[in-house]
Structure formats: structure tokens, C-alpha cells
DODRENMI-43175 format. One line per 2 residues: number of its first residue (from 1); their letters; for each residue x, z, y of C-alpha. Coordinates in Angstrom, 3 decimals. Each point is the difference from the previous one (the first is absolute). Layout:
// residues N
NUM	a	X:Z:Y; ...
//
This chain:
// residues 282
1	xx	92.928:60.140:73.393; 1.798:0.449:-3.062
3	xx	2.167:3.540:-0.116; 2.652:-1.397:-2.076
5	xx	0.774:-2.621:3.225; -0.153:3.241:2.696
7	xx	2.837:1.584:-2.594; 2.054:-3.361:0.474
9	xx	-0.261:-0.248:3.746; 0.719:4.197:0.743
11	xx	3.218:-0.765:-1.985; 0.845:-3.284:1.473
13	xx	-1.060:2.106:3.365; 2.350:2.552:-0.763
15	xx	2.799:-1.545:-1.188; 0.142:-3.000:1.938
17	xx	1.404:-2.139:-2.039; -1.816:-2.310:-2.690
19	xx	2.226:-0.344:-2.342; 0.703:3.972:-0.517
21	xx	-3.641:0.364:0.546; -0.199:-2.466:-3.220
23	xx	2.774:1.927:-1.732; -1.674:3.551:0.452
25	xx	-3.927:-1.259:-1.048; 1.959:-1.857:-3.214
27	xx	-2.001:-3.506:1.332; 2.008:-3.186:0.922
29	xx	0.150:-0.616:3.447; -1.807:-2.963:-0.063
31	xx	-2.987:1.211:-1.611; 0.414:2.695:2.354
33	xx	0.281:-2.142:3.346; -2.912:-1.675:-1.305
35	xx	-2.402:2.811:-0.231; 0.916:1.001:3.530
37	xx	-0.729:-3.430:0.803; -2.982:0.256:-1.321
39	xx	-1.121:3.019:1.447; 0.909:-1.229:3.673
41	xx	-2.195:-3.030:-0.663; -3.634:2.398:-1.100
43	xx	1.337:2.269:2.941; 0.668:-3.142:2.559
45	xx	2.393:2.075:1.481; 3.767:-0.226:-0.408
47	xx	1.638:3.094:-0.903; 3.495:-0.500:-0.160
49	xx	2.158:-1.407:2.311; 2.707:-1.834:-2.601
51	xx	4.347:0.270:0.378; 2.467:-1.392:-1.348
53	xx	1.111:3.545:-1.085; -2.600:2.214:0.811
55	xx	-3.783:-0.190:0.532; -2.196:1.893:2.454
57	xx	-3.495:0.619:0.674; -1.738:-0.770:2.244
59	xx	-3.075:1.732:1.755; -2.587:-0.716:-2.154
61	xx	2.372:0.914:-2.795; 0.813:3.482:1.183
63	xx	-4.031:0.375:0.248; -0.252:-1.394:-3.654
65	xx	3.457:2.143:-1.345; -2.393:3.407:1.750
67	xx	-2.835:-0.504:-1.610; 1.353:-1.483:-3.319
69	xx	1.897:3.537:-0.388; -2.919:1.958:0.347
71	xx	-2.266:-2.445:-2.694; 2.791:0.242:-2.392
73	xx	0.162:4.010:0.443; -3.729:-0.069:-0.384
75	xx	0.255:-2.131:-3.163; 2.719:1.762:-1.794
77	xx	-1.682:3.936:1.262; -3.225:-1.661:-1.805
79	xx	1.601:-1.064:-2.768; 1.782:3.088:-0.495
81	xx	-2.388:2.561:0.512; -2.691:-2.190:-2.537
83	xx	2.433:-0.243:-2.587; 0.953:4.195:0.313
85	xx	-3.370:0.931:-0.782; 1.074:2.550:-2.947
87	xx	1.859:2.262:2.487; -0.376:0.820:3.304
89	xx	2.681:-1.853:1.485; 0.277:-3.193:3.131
91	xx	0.911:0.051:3.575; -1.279:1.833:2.620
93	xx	0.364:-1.980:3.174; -0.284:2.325:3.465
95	xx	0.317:-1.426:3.282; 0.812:2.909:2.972
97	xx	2.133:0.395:3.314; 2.676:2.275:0.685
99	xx	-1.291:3.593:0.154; 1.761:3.445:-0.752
101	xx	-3.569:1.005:-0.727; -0.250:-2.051:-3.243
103	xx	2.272:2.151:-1.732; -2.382:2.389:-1.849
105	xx	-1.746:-3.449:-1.259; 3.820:-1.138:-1.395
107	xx	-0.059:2.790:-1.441; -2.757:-0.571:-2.251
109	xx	1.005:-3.275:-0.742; 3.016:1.260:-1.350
111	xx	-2.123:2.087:-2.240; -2.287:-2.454:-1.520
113	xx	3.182:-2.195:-0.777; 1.920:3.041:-1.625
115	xx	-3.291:0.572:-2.238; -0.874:-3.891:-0.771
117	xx	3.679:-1.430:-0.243; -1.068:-3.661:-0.228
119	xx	-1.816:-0.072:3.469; 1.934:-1.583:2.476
121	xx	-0.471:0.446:4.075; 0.264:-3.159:2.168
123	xx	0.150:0.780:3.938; -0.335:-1.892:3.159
125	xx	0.270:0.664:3.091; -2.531:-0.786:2.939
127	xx	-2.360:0.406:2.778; -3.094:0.541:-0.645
129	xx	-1.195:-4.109:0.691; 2.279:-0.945:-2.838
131	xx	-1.004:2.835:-2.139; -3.572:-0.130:-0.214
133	xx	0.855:-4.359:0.116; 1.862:0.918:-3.802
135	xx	-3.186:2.477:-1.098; -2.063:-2.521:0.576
137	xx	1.783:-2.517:-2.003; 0.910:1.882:-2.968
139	xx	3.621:0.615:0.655; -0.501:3.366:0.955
141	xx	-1.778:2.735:-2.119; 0.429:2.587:2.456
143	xx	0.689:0.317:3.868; 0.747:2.728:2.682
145	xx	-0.997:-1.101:3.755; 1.321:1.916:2.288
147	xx	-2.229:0.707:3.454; -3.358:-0.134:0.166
149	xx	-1.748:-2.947:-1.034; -3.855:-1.558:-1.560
151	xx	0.771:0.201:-3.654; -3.803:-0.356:-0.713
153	xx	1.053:-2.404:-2.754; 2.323:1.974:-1.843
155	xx	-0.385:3.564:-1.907; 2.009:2.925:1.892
157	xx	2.024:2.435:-0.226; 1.646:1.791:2.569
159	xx	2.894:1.548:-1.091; 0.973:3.395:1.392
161	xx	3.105:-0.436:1.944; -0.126:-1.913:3.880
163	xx	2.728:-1.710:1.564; 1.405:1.522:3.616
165	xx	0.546:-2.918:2.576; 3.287:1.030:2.174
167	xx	3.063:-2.097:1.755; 3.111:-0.532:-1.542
169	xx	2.646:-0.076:2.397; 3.898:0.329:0.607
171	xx	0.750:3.877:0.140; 1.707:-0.526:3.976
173	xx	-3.560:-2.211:1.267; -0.784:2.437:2.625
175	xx	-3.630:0.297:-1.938; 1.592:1.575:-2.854
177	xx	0.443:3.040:2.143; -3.758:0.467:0.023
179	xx	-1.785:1.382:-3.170; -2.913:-1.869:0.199
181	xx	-1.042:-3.494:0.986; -2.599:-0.522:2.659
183	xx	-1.625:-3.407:1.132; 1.629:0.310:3.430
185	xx	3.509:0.143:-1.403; -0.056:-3.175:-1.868
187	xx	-1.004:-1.933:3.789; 2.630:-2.969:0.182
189	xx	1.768:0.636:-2.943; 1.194:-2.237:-2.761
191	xx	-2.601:0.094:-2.666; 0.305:-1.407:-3.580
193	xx	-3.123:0.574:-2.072; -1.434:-0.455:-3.099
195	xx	-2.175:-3.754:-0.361; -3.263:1.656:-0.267
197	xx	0.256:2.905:2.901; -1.014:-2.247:2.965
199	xx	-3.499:-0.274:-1.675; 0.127:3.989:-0.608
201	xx	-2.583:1.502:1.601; 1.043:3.608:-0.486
203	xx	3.468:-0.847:1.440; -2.145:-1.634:3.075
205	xx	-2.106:2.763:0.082; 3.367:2.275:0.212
207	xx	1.206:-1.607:2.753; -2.120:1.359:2.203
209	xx	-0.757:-3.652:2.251; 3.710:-0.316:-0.148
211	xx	-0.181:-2.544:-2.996; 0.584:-2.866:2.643
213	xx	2.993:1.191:1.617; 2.051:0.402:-3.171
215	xx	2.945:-2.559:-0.431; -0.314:-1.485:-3.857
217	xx	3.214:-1.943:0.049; -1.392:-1.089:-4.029
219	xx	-0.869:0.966:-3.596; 1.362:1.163:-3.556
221	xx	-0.865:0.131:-3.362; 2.892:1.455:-1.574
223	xx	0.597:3.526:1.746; 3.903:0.145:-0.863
225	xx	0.808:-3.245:2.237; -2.097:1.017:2.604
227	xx	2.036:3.667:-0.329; 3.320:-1.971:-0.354
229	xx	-1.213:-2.107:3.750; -0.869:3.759:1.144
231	xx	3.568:1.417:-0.742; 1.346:-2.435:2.648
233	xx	-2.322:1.575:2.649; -1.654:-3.124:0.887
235	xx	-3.110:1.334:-0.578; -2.586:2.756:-0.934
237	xx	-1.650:-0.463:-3.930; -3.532:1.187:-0.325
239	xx	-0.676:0.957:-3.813; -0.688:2.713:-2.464
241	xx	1.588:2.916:-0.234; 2.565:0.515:-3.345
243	xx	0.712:-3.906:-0.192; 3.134:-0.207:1.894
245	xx	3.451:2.121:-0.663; 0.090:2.460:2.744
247	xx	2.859:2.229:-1.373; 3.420:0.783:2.574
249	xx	1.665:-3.155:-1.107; -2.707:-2.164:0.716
251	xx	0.094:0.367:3.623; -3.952:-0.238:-0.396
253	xx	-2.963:2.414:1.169; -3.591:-0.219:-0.594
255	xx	-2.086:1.872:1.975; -4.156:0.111:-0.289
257	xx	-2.274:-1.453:2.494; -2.442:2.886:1.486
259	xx	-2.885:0.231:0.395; 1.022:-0.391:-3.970
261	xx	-0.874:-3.162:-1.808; -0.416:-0.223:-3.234
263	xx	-1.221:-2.738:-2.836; -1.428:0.565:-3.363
265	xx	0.328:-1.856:-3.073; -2.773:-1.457:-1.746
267	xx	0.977:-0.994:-3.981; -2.908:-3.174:-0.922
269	xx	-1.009:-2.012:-2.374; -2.187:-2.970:-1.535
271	xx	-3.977:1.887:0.519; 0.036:-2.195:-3.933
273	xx	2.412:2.617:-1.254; -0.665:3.716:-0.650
275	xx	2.137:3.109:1.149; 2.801:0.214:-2.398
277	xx	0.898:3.340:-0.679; 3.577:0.155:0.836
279	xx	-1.030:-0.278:3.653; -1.833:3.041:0.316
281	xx	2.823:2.319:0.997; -0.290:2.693:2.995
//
């Protein structure tokens, strides 16, 4: 599959149009309409559905427009990094999810960009499926899974800092009154959780045999629209403490679960590359 032809259809993707596809890539639209057809044909697939006006794609093409992005990254980040040999220089690609905790690691980052200016820091945000899916691939150079997982295939490092699970909550839910969570107070209550927590077996564990009787009403990925669903009191958010505005105006409160549950981070890596240095911080 040529790379050139993946450029043509992300921007004919993107801008779904043809003809300003044709007028951005400097190719007539012809030409341009051909190589797509040609493409659909050694695919056997049809990725487009065609307009008058506008084009769309259809669901093979949204697969193909996914992974077309990430060979083209992959390309160019190659490409780049060979050709930068005489300095150190390229893109650092880390995949993560959300965690106060990972500040201390930001914090170096910042460092090693401040002392070699022409390194630039690509991240994406994930669970930890998605994250070690990228590793594997060669997107990623780096991840940080949260929780506790088999990471026999990766090198390790855990980095210092843990994550605090809690409830975010309206500030008048009766709960809020209490300073601590306990698995009997979240009986029957609204519950919107994180994709992954279901299959946590620490957060099973925590509930004490109460697992079953908890309401989960559905799932996030994005913390601030589960927080902006919270603020109408529809429901109770479990997450990580520090990820959610919980000043006066908010009209949000987090409060911990207890017995206390916490997560740790765990920074890996391809076992084919070595420790870099500017991860060995304390």
C-alpha cells in the first residue's frame, strides 16, 4: 500500500470534498479520484460513500482513515528521526491516562525539552488496552498503565507517585457529608465508572462481596464529561483523586474510598530498547 495514496485519502477524509482535497495535495482531481479508485479496487472495499457536494466514509473507511493516521505518523517519526542523526533531536511519543500522580514525570519531560530544544513530545491519551495496543505497534515509545497489570513483555518502571481512587460528587449528595467512602454507602446508587474498573480486581476486592449490588448506570473515558453529568446530581463518578475541579464554585467534592485504594503507575517500554537516562528520576 503505497503511503503517498494513504496521504490522498486522510485529506480527501478530512476535508470531504474532492476537489479541495485536489486543490490542497496540488494533484488534479481526476488523477486524484482515480487513485482512490484504485485503492478501493486492491482493498475490495468501498470507502467512500460519494455526494453531490460532500463525500463520506463509510465503515471500512473510518477503519482505513485510523490506521492510515497512525502509518503515516510512523513513516514521517522514521523519517525524521533517521535523517536527525547529527543531533539528538525526534519525537517522543507517550501514551498515559489521566493521573495527578504523573506530574513529577511532566516534570522531567519539561526538562529534557528545555536542555535538547529540538525534541518534541507527542501525547495520547488511553487505557491501558489501547496503550500497550500502540507500544506494540511502534506508535508509542513510552507508556504509563495505570492499576496493576502482567507487563511481563515490557521493561518497568514504577514511578513513585500512586493514584487515590475516591467519588466525585455534588457538594449537597447526602454522601458528601461523610469523609470517607465505604462499600456499603455506594448500595443503589448511580454509578459512572471508568471502562476498565468492572474487571478491577482490587476495586472487587474493596467491595467487600458488595461488588454485585452496586448500580453501574455506564462508563467514561474522558473524566471532565463524566464530572460535567456528575454536577447535575444524576449520579456518583468513581475516579482518581486531583482529576476533577473540586474548588467552591464547582459545586463538586471528592472524597476517598476507605479501606483506601490506591493504584500505581508503571512507565514501560519495548524489552528491544534500553533505559534511557532521562527516566531515571526519584
Amino acid at each position: 500500500m503505497d503511503v503517498r495514496v494513504l496521504r490522498y485519502f486522510v485529506t480527501i477524509a478530512q476535508e470531504q470534498n474532492i476537489s479541495q482535497a485536489a486543490r490542497i495535495l496540488h494533484v488534479s482531481q481526476p488523477a486524484l479520484s482515480r487513485q482512490i479508485a484504485d485503492l478501493e479496487t486492491r482493498l475490495g472495499t468501498t470507502l467512500f460513500i460519494r455526494g453531490k457536494r460532500q463525500i463520506q466514509l463509510t465503515q471500512d473507511g473510518y477503519y482505513l482513515l485510523e490506521r492510515a493516521q497512525e502509518i503515516i505518523n510512523l513513516v514521517d517519526k522514521t523519517t525524521y528521526n533517521l535523517q536527525k542523526q547529527d543531533s539528538i533531536s525526534g519525537t517522543i511519543d507517550i501514551g498515559a491516562g489521566e493521573s495527578i500522580a504523573l506530574q513529577g514525570l511532566m516534570t522531567t519531560v519539561s526538562n529534557l525539552m528545555h536542555k535538547y530544544p529540538e525534541i518534541h513530545i507527542n501525547f495520547t491519551s488511553g487505557d491501558s488496552i489501547n496503550i500497550q495496543s500502540e507500544l506494540d505497534s511502534g506508535i508509542l515509545e513510552f507508556g504509563i498503565i495505570m492499576g496493576h497489570h502482567k507487563l511481563n513483555n515490557y521493561n518497568t518502571l514504577q514511578l513513585p507517585d500512586k493514584n487515590r481512587w475516591g467519588v466525585i460528587m455534588r457538594e449537597d449528595e447526602q454522601l458528601a457529608l461523610k469523609q470517607v467512602i465505604h462499600p456499603r454507602d455506594l448500595i443503589g446508587r448511580p454509578l459512572l465508572v471508568s471502562r476498565q474498573i468492572k474487571q478491577h480486581q482490587d476495586f472487587k476486592d474493596w467491595s467487600q462481596g458488595l461488588f454485585d449490588q452496586f448500580n453501574f448506570i455506564g462508563a467514561y473515558n474522558l473524566i471532565f464529561n463524566a464530572s460535567l453529568l456528575a454536577k447535575t446530581g444524576s449520579c456518583l463518578v468513581l475516579t482518581y483523586d486531583g482529576l476533577v475541579d473540586t474548588s467552591i464554585d464547582s459545586r463538586l467534592t471528592f472524597r476517598p474510598l476507605s479501606p483506601e485504594l490506591n493504584d500505581p503507575n508503571t512507565l514501560i517500554w519495548s524489552k528491544k530498547e534500553a533505559c534511557p537516562k532521562w527516566i531515571n528520576y526519584s
